[in-house]
SEVEX-267907 format. One record per atom (N, C-alpha, C, O, CB): residue in one letter; x, y, z. Coordinates in pm, whole numbers, plus 50000, padded with zeros to 5 digits. Last residue first. Glycine has a CB too. Layout:
N
AXYZ/...
This chain:
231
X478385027248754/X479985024348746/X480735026848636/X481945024348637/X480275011448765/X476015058348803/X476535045448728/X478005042048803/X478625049448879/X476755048548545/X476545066949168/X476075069249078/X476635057348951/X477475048748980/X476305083349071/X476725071049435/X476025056449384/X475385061849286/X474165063249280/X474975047149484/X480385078249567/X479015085249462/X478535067949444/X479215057749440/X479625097049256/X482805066449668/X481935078549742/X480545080249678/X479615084049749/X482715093649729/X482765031649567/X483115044749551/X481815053149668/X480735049949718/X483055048949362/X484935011549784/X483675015149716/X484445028549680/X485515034049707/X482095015649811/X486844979549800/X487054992749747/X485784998849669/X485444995749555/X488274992049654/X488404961350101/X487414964150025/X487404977749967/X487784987350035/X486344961650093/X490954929450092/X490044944750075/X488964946350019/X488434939549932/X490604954550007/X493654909750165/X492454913450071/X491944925450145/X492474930250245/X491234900950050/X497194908850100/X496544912950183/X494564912650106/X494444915849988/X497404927950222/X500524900450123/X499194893050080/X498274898250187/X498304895450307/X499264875450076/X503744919050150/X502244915550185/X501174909650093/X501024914849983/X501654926950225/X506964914250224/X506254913250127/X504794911150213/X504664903950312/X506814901950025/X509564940450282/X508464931750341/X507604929150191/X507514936450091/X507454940750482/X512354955450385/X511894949950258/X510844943150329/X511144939350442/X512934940850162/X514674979250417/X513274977250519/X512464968150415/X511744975350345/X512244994450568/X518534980150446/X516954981650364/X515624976250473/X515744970650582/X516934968950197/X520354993050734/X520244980250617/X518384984750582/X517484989550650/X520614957950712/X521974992851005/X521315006150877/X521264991750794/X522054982250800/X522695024350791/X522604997351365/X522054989751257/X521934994351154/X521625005951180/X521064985451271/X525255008451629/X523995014151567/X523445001951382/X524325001251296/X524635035451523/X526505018951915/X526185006651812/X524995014351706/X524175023351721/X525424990451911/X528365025952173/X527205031352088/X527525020451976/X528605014851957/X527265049552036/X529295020852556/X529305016252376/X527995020752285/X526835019252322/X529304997652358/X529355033952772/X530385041652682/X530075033152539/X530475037152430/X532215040352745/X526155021152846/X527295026252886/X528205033952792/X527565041852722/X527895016752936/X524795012952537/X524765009952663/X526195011552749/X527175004452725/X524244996752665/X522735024752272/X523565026952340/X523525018852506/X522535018752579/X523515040652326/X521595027051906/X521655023152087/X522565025652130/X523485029252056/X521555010252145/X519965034451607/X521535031551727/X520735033151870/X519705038451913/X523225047751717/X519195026751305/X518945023351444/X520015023151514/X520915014751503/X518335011851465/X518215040551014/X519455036651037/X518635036051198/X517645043051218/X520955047450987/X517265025950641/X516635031050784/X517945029750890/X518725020450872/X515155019850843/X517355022150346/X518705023250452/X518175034150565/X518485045950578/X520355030250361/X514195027350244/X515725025050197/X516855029950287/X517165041850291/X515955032150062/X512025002050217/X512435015950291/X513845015950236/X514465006150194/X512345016450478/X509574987249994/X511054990950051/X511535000250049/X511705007849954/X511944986450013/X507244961949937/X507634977649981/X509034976450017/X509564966350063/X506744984450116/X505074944349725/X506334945649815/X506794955649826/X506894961749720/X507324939349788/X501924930249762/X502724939449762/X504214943549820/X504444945549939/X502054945249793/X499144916149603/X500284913949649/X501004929449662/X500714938849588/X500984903249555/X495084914349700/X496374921649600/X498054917249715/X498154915949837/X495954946549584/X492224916249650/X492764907949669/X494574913349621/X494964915049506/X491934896749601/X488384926549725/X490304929649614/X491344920349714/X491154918449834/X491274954449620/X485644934149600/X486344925649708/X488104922549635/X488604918149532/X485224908449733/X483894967149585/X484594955349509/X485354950549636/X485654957149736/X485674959949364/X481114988649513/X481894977749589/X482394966649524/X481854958849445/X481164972349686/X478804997249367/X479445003449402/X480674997949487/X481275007449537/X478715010649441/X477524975549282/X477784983049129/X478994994449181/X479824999649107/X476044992649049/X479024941949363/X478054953749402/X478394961749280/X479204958349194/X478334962149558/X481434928849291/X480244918549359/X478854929549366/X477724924749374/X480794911749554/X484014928449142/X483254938849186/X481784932449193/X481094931649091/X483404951649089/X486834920649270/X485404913749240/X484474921849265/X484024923849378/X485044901849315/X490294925149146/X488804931549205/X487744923249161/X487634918949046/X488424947249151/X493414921149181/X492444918649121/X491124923149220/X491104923949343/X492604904649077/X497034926149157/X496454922149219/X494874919349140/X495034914849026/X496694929649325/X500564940049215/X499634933849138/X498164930849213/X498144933349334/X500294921349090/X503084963949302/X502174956549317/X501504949649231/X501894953549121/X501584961149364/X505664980749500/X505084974249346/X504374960949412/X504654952749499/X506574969149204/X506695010949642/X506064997649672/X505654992049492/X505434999149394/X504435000449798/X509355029449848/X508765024549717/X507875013949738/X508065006849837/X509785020049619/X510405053250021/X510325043350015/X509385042949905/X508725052549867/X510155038250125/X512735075050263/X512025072350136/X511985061550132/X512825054750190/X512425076450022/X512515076850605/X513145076950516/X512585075050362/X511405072450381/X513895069350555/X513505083350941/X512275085750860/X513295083850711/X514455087850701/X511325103750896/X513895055951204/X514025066251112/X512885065950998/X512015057950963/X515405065151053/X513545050551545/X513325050051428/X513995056651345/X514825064451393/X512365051751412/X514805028651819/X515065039751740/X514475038651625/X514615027751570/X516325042251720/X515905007652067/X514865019152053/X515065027551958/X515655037452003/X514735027052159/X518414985052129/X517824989952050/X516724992852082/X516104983452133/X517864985051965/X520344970052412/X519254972352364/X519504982252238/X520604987752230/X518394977052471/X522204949652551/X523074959552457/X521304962152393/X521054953552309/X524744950752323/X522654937652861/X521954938852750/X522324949652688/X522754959252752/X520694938552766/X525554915052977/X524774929153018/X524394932152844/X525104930852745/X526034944353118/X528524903852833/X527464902252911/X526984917352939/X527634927852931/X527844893653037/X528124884952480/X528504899552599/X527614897352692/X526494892352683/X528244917252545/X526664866452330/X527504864852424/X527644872052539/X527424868752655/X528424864852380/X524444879552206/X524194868552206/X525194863952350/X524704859352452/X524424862652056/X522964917552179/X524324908652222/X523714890352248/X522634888652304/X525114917052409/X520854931652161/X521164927452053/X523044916752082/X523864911652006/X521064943251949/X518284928352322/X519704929752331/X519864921252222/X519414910352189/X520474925952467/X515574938452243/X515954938052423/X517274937452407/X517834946052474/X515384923952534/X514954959451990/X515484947352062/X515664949152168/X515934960452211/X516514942052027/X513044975451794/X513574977851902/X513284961651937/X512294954451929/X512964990751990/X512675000951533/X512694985951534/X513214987551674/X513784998151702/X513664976751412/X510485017851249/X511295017751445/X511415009151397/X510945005151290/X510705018751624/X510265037551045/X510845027751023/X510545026051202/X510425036551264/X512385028750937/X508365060550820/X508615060850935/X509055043950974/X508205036050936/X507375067851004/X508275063050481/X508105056350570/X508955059250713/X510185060050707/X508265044950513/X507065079950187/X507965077850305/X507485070950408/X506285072050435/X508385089150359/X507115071649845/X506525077549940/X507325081250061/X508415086250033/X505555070349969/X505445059749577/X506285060949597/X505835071049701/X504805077749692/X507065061849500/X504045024649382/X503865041849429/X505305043649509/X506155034749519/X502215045849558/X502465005649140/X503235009949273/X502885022449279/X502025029349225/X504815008549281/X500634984148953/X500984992848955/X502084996949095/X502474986549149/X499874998248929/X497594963348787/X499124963748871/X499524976248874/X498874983148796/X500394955648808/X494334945048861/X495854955448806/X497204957048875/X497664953048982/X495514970948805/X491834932248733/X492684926948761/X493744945148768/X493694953948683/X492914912748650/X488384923648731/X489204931848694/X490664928648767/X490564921748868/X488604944948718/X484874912048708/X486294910448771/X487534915848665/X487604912848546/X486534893248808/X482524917248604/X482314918948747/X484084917248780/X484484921948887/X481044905748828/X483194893348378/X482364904348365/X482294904748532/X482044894348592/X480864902148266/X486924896848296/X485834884848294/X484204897048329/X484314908848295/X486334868948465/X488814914448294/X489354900948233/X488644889548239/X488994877948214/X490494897048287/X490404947648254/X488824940448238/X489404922448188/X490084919048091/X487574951148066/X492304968048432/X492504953048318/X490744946848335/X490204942748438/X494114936348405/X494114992348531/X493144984448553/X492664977748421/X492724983648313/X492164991648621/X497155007948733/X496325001948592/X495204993148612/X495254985848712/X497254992948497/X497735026748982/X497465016948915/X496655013148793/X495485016548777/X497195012248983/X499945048249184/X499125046249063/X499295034049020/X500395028549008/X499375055148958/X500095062649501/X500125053449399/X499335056149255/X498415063949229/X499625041749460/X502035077549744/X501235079249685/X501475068549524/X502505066949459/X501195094349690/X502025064650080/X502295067349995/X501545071149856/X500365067749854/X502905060950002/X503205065350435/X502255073950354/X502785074750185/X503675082550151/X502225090150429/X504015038950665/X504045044050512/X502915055650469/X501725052650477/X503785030550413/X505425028050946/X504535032250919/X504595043250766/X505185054050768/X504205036751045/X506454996151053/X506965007850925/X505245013250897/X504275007150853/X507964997850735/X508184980151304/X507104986151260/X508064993351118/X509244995151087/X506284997151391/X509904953051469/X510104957851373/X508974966851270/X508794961851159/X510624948151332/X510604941851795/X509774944651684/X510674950251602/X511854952551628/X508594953051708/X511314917252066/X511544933551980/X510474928251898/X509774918151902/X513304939151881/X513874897352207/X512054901352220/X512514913552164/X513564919452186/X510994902652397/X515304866952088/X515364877852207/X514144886152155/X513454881552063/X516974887952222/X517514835052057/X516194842752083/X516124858552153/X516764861552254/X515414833352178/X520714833851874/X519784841652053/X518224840651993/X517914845851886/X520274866252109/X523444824251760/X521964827351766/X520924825551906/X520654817551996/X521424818451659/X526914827451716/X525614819151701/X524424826951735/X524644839051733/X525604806551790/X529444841651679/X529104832751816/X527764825851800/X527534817451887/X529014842451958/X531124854051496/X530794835451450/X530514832751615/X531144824151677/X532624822451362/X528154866251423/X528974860251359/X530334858851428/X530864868851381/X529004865951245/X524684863851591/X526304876951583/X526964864151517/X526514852951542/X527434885351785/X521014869051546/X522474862051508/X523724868451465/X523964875151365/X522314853751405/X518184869451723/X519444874951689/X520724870351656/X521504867851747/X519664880751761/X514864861951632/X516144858951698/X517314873351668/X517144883751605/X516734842851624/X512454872551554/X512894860451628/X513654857951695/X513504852651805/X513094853351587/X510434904951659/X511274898151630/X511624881751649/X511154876651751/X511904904751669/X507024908751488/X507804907551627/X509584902151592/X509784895351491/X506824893751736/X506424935351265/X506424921551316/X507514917951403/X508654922451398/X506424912451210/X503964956551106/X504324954551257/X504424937151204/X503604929551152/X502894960851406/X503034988850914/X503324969350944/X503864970551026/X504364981151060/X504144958150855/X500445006150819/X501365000650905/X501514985950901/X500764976250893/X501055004651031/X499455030050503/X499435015450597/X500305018550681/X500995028750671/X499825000750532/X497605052850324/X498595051650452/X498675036950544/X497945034550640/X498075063550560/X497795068349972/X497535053650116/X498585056850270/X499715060950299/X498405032450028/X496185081349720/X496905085049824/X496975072249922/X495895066549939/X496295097749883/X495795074949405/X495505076749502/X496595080649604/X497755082849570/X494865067949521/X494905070949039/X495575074249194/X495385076749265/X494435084549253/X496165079249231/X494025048048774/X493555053348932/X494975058448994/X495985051448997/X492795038649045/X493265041648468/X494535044948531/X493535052348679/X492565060048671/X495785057448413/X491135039048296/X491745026348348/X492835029048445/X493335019548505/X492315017848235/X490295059248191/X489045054748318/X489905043048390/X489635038148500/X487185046948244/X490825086848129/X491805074148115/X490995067948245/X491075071348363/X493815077048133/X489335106548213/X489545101848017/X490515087948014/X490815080947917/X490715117747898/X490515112748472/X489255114748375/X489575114948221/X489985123648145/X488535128748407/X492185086948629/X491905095648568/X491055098548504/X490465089048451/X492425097148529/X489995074448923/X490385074748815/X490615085748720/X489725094048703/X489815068248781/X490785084249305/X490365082649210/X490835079149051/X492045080649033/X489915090149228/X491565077649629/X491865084349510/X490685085849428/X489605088749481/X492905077649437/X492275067349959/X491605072549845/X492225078949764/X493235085449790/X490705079349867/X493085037050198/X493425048350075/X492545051549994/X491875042649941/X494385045149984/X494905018850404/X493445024250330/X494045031350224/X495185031150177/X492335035150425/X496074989650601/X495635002550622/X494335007450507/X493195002750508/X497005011750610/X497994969050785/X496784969850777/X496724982750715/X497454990350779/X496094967650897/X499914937950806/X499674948050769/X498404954450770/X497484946450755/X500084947450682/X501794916551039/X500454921350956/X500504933650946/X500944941151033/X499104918351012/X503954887851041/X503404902651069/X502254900551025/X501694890350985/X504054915551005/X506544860251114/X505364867551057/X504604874451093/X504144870451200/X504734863051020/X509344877851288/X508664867051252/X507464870851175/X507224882851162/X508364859351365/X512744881451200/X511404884851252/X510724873551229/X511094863051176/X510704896851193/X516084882951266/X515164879351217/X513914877751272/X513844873051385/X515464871751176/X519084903351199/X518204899251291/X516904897251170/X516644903151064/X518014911051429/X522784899751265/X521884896551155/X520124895851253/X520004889051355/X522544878751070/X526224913451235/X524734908251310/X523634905951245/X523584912351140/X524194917051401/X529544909251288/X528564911751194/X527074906551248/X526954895451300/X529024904551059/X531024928151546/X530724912851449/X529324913851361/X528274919551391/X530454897251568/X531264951751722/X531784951351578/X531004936451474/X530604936651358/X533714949551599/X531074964251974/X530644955151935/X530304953551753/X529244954451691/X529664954752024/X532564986352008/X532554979552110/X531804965252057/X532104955152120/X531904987852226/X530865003851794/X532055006451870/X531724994452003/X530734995052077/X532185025051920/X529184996151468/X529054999351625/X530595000451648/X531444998751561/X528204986251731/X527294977551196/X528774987751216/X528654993551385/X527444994851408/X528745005151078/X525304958550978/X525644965451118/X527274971751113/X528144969651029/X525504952551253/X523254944050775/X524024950550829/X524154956750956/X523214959751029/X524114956150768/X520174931950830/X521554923050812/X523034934350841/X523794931450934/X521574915750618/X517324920450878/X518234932050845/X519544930250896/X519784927051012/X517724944850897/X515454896350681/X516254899750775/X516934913550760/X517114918250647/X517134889650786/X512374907250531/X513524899150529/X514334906450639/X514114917750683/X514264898150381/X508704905250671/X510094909550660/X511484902750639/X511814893650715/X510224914750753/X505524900750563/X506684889750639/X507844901250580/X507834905250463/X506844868050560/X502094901750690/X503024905050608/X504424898250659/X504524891950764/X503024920050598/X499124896450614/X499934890050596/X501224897850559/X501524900550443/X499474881850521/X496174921150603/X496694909450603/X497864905150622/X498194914250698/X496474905650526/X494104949250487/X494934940650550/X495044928450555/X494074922050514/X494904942250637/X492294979250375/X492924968850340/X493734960150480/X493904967250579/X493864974550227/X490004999050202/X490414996450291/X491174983150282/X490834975350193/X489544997950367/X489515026550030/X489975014449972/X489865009850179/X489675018550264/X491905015149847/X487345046149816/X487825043949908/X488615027149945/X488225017149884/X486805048649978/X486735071149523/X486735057949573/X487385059149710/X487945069749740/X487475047949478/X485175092449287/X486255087749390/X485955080449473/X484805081649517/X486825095949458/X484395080348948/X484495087049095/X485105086249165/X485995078049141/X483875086349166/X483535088848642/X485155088548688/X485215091148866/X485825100548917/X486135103648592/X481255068848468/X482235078348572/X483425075948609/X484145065948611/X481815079848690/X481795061048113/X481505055948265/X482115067948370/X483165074248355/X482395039248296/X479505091947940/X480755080047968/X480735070048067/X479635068748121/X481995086048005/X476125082947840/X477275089047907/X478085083147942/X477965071447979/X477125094947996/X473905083447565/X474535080347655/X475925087147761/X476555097047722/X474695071447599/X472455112347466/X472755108047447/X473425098847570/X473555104747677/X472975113547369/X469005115447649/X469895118047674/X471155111747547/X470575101447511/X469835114647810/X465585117047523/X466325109947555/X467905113447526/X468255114647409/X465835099747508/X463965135247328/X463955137947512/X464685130447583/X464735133147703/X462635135747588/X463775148547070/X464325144247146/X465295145147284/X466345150047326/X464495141547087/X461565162046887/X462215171746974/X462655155747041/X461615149747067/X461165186247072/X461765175646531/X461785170346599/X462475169846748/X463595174746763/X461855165046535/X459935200046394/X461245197246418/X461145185446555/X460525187546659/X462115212646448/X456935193846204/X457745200146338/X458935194446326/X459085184546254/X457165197046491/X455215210845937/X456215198745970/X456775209146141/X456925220846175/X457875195145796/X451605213845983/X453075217845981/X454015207646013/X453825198146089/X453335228446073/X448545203245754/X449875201845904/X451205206645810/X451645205745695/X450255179445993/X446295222745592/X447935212745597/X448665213645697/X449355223345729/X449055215945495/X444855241345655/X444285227545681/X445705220445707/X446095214645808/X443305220645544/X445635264145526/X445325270045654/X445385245745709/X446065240845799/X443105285145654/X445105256845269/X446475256145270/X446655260245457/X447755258945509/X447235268545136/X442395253245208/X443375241745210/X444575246345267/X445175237445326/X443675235745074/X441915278245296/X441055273545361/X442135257145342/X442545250945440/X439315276545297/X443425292145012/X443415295845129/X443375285445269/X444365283745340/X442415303745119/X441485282544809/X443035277144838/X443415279144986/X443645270045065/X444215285844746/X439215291544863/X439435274344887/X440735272944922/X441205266245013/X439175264044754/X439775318044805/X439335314444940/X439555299544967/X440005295445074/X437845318144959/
């Protein structure tokens, strides 16, 4: 009976029950980007036409870019993001220069509206600031339209025309992530349409422009995520 009465007395061992989570990766969420600033076009330089043959050259002036984009990071590769973007650039024209008669002021533009899709790397390089680089690849809707592309001839030889065409962008840039969900970004970017073609017409003469769509942008931003959950 004593034994009994002792052995009824002796605590049981328990299994131990832990109520604290192991830790968890960093998320992988989806994000939003918004963006603009500064953009500048190199000249578009080729040409070929009927009636007006001399080699032509036209130059813009400084632009702006503006647009956005979501994606997200891969899951297990927290450093690699893609996304989807859609910007526009817009810049007025300067001049117009025919070979060997000289150089016109004259009034136009030059737009490129881009849907592309990117991927970028991401670089830890102080605490709250991150740095990356990367491009994408996509299409761009091109216009460009001059009042007259003639310096000498008389009577205006205009341009109205877009094209749709493939296009590329490479980039660099950096994030201040100032919030747990928000970052202030800062990033370079150069894009290029590839052989956008523009014809006009005035009376019996057809003309028409084709040369690359190259712009470089300095633009800053802002990039939250959708979820305020960890970073």
């Amino acid at each position: 009976m004593g034994g009994s009465v002792l052995a009824a007395d002796a605590p049981v061992a328990k299994t131990p029950v832990y109520t604290k989570a192991p830790p968890r990766a960093a998320e992988c969420s989806p994000y939003w980007s918004l963006f603009g600033g500064w953009n500048s076009v190199e000249s578009i330089n080729s040409y070929s036409g009927v009636g007006l043959d001399d080699p032509r050259s036209l130059q813009f002036k400084d632009g702006y870019v503006v647009g956005g984009a979501v994606g997200r990071c891969v899951p297990g590769w927290n450093w690699l993001r893609i996304e989807g973007e859609l910007s526009y650039r817009r810049n007025g024209l300067s001049s117009v220069t025919v070979a060997p008669e000289g150089t016109a002021s004259r009034s136009g533009r030059v737009t490129a509206l881009a849907l592309m899709a990117n991927a970028w790397a991401d670089f830890n390089v102080a605490p709250n600031v991150t740095v990356h680089a990367g491009g994408g690849i996509g299409a761009a809707r091109v216009g460009l339209r001059v009042s007259n592309i003639s310096v000498t001839v008389p009577g205006p030889f205009p341009v109205n025309d877009s094209d749709t065409v493939f296009a590329f962008q490479l980039g660099a840039g950096a994030a201040w992530h100032f919030m747990p969900n928000v970052a202030l970004t800062l990033d370079y970017r150069y894009f290029h349409a590839m052989d956008p073609t523009f014809r006009g017409a005035a009376g019996l003469a057809t003309y028409s422009f084709s040369d690359d769509y190259q712009a470089h942008s300095i633009m800053v931003g802002l990039r939250g995520k959708f979820t305020t959950g960890a970073p």
